[in-house]
C-alpha distance (Angstrom), angle and dihedral (degrees) to the residues before:
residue distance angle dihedral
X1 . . .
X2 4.21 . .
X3 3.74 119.7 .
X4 3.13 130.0 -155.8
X5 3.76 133.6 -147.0
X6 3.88 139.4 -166.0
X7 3.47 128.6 -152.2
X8 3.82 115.7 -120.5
X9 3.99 131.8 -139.2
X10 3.56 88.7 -114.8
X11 3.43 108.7 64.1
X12 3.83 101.5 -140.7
X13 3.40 94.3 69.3
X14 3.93 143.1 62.0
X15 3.63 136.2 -161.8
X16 3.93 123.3 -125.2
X17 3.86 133.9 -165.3
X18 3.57 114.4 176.9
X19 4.42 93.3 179.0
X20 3.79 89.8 -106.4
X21 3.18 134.8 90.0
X22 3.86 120.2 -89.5
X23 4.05 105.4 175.3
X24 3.46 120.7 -2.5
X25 3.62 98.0 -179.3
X26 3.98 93.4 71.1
X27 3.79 120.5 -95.0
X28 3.68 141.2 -15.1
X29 3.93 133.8 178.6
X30 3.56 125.4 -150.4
X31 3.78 111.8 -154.3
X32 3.75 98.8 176.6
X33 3.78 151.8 -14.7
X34 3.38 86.7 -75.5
X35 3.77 108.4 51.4
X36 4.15 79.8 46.2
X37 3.38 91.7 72.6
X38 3.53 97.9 101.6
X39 4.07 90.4 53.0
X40 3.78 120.4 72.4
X41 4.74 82.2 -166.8
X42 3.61 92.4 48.1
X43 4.12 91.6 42.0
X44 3.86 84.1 56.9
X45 3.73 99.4 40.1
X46 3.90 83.8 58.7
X47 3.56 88.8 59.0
X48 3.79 86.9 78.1
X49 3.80 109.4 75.3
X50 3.15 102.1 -136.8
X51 4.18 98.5 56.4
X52 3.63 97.4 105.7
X53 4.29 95.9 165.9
X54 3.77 132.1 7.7
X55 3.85 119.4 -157.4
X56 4.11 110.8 -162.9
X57 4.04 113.8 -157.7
X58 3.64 129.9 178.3
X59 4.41 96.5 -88.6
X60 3.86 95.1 1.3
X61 3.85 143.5 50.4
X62 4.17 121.9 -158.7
X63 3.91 111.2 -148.3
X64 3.71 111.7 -159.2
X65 3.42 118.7 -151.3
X66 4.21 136.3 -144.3
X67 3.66 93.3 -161.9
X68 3.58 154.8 -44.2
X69 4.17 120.7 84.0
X70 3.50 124.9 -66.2
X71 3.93 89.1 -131.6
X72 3.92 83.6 71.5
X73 3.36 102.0 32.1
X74 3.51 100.3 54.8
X75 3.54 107.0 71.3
X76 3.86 94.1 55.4
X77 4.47 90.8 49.5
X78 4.19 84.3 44.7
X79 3.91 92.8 47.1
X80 3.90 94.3 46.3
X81 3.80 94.1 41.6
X82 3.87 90.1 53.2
X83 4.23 96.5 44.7
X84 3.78 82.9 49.0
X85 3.64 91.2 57.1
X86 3.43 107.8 39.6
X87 3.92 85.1 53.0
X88 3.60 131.2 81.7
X89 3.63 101.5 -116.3
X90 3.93 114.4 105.4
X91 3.90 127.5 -123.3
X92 3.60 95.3 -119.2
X93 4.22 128.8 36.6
X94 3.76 106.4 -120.0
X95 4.13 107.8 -87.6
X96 3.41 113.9 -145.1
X97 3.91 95.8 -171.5
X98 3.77 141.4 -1.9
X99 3.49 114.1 -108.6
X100 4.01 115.1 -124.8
X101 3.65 131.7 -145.1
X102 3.63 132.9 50.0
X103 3.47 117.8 -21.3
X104 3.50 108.5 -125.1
X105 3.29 95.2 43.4
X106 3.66 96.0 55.2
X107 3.41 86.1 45.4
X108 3.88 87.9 59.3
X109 3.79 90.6 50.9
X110 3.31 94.0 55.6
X111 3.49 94.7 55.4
X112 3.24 90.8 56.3
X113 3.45 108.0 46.6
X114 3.83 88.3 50.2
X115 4.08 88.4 56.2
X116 3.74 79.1 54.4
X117 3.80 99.4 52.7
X118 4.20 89.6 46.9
X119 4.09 74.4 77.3
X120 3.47 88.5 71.5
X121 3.81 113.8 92.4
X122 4.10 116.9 -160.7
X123 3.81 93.7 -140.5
X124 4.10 91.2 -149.4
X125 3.62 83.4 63.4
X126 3.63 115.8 27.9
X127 4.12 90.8 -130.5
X128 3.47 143.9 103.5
X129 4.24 117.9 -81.4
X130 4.08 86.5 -136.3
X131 3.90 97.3 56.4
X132 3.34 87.9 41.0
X133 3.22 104.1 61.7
X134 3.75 113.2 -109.8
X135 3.73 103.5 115.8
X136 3.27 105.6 91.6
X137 3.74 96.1 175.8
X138 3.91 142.9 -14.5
X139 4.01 102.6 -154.7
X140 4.10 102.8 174.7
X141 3.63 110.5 -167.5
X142 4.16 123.7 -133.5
X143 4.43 84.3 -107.9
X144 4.51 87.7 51.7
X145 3.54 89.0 -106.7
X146 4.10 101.1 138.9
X147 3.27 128.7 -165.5
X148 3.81 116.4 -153.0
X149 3.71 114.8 -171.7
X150 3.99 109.3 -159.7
X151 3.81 146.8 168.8
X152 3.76 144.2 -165.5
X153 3.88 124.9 -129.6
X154 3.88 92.3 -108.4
X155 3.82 132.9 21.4
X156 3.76 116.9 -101.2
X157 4.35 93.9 22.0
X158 3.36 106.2 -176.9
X159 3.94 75.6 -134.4
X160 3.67 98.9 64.4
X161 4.19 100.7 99.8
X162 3.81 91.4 43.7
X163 4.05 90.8 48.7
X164 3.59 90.9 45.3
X165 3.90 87.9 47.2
X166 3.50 94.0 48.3
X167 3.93 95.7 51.1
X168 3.92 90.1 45.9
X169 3.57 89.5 51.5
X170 4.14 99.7 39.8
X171 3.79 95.4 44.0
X172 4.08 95.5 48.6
X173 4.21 85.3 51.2
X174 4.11 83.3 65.4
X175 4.10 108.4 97.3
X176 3.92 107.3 -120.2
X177 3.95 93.5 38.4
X178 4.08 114.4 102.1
X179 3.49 93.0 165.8
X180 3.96 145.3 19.8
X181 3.77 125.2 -163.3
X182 3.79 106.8 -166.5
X183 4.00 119.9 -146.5
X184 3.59 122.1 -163.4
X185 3.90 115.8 -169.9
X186 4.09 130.4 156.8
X187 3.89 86.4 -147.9
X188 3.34 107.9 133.6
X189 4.25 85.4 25.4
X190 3.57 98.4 -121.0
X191 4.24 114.6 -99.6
X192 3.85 126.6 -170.0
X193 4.24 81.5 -120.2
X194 3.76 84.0 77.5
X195 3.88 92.1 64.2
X196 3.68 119.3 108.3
X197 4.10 115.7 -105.6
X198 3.78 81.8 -118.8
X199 4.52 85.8 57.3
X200 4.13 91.3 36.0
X201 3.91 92.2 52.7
X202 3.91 90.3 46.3
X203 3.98 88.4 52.6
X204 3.97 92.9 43.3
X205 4.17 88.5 -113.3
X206 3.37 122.6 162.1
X207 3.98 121.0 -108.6
């Protein structure tokens, strides 16, 4: 697989097309950990310290960088990029529904619905369902009604009802939400690559 890249007017940050698709759907910006959420390939390129935004476009993705020298930095952004890709695990969670209202706000909701989820413990093992990787998406709508599309690490967890219990009841605690539709889907099949570096380290997993 070669990648290219393409340097940017702005110095801090670098163009790369990897000849697949990244994000059909237009354009998205990552602006932290957190808003990556919803990406297994912008979780990872977060993993390297100095990633401090990630722009997806259809056939290209611009990293933008908070310090350091491209000549160093490159090799880590090309090898993640091309392990993502020659994996099974999609760009994007599945998205069950656009959120509505303004953006930053949503965004703040979000955030704070995910901080409530962290409260919810998969009892196989003994960690949070956010770090893990089970939240596929958090899409509040403009009325509070959110959407939060999950999984579990195998089909048919003995686990499943209390999970999806436990997200019902953790995400309608968060001010702003009236009501939470839970989703639980095995597409993308949960893999213990979709755990936060926070959840690998814990479980002595290689990043």
């Amino acid at each position: 697989m070669f990648i290219q890249t393409e340097p940017m007017p702005d110095a801090s940050r670098l163009k790369f097309f990897p000849g697949k698709e990244v994000y059909p759907s237009g354009t998205i910006e990552f602006a932290n950990r957190e808003e990556a959420a919803v990406s297994p390939l912008a979780q990872r390129l977060f993993d390297i310290p100095e990633v401090a935004a990630i722009t997806f476009g259809f056939d290209y993705l611009i990293i933008t960088k908070n310090g350091g020298d491209w000549q160093h930095l490159k090799p880590a952004m090309l090898g993640t990029i091309m392990e993502h890709f020659m994996s099974d695990v999609p760009v994007m969670r599945p998205v069950r529904k656009e959120p509505g209202g303004d953006a930053g706000e949503t965004s703040e909701l979000v955030a704070e619905i995910l901080t409530s989820l962290r409260q919810v413990i998969d009892p196989e093992l003994g960690y949070n369902i956010v770090d893990l990787g089970l939240i596929y998406d958090v899409a509040p709508g403009a009325d509070g009604v959110t959407f939060v599309a999950m999984t579990t690490t195998t089909p048919g967890c003995p686990a499943t009802n209390y999970l999806k219990q436990g997200v019902h009841e953790r995400a309608g605690a968060v001010e702003g939400v009236t009501e939470v539709e839970v989703d639980l889907t095995y597409e993308p099949p949960w893999t213990p690559e979709m755990m936060s570096p926070e959840a690998k380290l814990h479980f002595g997993i290689d990043q």
